[in-house]
FIKOLZA-1660 file (N, C-alpha, C; in steps of 0.1 Angstrom, whole numbers, plus 5000, padded with zeros to 4 digits):
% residues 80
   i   px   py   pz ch aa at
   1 0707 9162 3236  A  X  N
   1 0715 9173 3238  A  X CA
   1 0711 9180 3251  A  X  C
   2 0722 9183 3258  A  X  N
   2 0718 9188 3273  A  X CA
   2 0718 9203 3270  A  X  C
   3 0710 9209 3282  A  X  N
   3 0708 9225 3276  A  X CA
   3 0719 9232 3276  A  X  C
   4 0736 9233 3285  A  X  N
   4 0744 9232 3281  A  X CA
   4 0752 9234 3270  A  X  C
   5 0747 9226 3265  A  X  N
   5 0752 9221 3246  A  X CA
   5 0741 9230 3238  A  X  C
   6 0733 9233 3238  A  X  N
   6 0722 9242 3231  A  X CA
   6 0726 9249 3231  A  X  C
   7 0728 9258 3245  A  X  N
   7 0732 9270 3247  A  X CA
   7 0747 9272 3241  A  X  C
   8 0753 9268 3240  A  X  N
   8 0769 9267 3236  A  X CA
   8 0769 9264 3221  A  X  C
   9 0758 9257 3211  A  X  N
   9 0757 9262 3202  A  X CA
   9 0747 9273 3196  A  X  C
  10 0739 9275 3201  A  X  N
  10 0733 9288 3204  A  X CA
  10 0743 9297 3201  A  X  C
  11 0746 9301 3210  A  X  N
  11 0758 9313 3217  A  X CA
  11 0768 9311 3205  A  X  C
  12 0774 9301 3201  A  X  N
  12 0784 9301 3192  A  X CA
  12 0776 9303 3174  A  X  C
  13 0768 9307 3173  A  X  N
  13 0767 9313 3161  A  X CA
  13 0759 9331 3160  A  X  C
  14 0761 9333 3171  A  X  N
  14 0760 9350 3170  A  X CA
  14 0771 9356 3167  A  X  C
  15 0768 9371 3169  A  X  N
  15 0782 9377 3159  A  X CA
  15 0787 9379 3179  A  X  C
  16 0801 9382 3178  A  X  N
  16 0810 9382 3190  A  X CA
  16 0801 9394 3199  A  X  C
  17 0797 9406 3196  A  X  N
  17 0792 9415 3204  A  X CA
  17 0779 9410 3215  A  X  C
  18 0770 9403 3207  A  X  N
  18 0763 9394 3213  A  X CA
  18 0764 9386 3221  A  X  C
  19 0775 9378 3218  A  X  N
  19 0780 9367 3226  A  X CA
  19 0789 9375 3239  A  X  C
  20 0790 9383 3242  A  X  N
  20 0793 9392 3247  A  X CA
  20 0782 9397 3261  A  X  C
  21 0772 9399 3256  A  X  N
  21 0760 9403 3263  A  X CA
  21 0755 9393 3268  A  X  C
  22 0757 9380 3262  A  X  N
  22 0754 9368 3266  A  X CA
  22 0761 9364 3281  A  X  C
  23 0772 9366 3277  A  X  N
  23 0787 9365 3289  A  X CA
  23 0779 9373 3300  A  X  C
  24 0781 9386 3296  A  X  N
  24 0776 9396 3307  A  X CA
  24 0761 9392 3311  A  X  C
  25 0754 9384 3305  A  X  N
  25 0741 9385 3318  A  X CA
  25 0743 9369 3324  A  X  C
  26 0750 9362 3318  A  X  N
  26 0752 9350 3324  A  X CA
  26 0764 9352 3339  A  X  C
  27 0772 9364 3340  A  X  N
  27 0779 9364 3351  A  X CA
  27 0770 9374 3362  A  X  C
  28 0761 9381 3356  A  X  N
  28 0748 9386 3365  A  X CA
  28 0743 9378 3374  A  X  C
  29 0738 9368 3368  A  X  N
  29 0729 9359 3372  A  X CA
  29 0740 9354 3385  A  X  C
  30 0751 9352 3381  A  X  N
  30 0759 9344 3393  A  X CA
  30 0764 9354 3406  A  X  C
  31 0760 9369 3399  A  X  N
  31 0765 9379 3414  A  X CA
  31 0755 9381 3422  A  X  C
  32 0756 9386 3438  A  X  N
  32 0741 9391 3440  A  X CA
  32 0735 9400 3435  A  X  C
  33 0721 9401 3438  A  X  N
  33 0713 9412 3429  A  X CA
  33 0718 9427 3437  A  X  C
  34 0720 9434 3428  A  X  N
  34 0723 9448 3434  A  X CA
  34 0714 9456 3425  A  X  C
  35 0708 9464 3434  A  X  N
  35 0695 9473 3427  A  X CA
  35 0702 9486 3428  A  X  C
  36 0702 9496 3413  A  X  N
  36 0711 9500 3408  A  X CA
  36 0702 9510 3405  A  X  C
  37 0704 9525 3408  A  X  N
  37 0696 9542 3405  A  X CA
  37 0695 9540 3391  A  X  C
  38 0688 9548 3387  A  X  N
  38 0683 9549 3374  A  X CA
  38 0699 9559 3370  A  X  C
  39 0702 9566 3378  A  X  N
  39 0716 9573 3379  A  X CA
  39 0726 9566 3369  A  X  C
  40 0729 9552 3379  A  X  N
  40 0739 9541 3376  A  X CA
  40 0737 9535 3362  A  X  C
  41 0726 9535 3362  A  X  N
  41 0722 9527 3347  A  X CA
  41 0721 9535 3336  A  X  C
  42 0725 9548 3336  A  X  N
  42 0725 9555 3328  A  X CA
  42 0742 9558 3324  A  X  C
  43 0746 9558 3332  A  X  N
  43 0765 9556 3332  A  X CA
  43 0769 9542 3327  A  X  C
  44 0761 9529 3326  A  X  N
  44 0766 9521 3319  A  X CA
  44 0767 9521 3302  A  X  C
  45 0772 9511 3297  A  X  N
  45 0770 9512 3280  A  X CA
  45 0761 9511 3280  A  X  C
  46 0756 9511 3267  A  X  N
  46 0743 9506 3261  A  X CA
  46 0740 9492 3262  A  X  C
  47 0745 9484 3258  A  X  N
  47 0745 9469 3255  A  X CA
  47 0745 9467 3271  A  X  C
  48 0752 9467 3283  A  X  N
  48 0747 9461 3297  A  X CA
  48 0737 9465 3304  A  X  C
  49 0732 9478 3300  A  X  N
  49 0724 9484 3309  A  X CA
  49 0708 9476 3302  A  X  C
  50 0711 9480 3288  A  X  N
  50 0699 9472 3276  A  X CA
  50 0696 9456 3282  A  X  C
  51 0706 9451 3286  A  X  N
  51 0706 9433 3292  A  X CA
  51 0705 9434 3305  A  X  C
  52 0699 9444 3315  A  X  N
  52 0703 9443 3330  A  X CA
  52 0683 9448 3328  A  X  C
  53 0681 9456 3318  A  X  N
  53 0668 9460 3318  A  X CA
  53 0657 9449 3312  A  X  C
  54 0660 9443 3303  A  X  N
  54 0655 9432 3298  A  X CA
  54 0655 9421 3308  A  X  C
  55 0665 9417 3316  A  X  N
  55 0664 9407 3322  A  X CA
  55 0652 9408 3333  A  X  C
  56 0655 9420 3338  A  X  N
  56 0643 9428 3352  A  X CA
  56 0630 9426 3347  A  X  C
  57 0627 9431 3329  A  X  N
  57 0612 9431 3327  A  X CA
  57 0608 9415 3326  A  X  C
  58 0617 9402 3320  A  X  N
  58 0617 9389 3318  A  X CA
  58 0609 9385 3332  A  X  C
  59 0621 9387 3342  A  X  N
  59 0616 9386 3358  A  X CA
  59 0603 9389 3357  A  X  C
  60 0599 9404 3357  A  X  N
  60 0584 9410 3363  A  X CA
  60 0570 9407 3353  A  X  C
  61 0571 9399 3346  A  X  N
  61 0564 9397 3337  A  X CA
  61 0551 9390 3336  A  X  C
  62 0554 9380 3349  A  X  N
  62 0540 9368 3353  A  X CA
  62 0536 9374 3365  A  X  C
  63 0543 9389 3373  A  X  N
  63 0539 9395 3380  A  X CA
  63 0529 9405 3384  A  X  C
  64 0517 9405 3386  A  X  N
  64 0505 9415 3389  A  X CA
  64 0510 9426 3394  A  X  C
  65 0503 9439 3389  A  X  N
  65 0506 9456 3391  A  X CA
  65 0492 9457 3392  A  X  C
  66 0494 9467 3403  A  X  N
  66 0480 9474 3404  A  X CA
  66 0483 9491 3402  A  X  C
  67 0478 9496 3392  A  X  N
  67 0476 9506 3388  A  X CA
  67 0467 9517 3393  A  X  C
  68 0468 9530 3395  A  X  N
  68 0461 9534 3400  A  X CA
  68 0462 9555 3395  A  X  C
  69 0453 9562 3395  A  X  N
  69 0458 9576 3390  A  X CA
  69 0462 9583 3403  A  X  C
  70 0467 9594 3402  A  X  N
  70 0472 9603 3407  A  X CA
  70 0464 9614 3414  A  X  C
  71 0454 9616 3396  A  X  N
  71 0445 9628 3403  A  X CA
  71 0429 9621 3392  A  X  C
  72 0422 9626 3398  A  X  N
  72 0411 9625 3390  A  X CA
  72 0408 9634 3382  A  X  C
  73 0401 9633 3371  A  X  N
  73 0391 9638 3362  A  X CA
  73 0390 9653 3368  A  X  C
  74 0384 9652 3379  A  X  N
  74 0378 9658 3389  A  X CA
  74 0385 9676 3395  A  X  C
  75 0398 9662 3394  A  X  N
  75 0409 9676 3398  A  X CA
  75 0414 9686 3386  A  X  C
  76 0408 9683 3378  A  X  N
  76 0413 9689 3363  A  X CA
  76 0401 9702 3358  A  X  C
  77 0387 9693 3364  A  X  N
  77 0375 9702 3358  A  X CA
  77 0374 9715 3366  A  X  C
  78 0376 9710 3375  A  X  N
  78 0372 9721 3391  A  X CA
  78 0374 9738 3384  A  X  C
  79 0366 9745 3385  A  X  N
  79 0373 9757 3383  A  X CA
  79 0375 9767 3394  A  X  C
  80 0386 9775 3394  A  X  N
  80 0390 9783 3405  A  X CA
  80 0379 9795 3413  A  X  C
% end
């Protein structure tokens, strides 16, 4: 079975809303990437914005963050 056919019976036993989101991130994939305000992604539905966010975290996932604070400890004890 080619992955094609997986995917096609896959996809074909979810309920239509699903198969839906499916559609929608599979025609993502085929547009360029357009990086979109947190603005924009709040004006979409639920279900695209929910699959545009998922797909981003999939992406960043084998990718290293370096973390770091803001203020220290330090800046908090200090008294005036």
């Amino acid at each position: 079975m080619t992955t094609l056919e997986k995917i096609l019976d896959t996809v074909s036993h979810l309920e239509p809303d699903k198969q839906a989101a499916v559609l929608n991130f599979a025609e993502q994939l085929q547009t360029p990437t357009k990086h979109s305000s947190a603005r924009e992604l709040m004006k979409l539905p639920f279900e695209e914005r929910d699959a545009i966010i998922r797909a981003q975290l999939e992406l960043s996932a084998n990718e290293g963050f370096e973390t770091f604070e803001a203020y220290s400890e330090e800046d908090f004890d200090a008294t005036p």
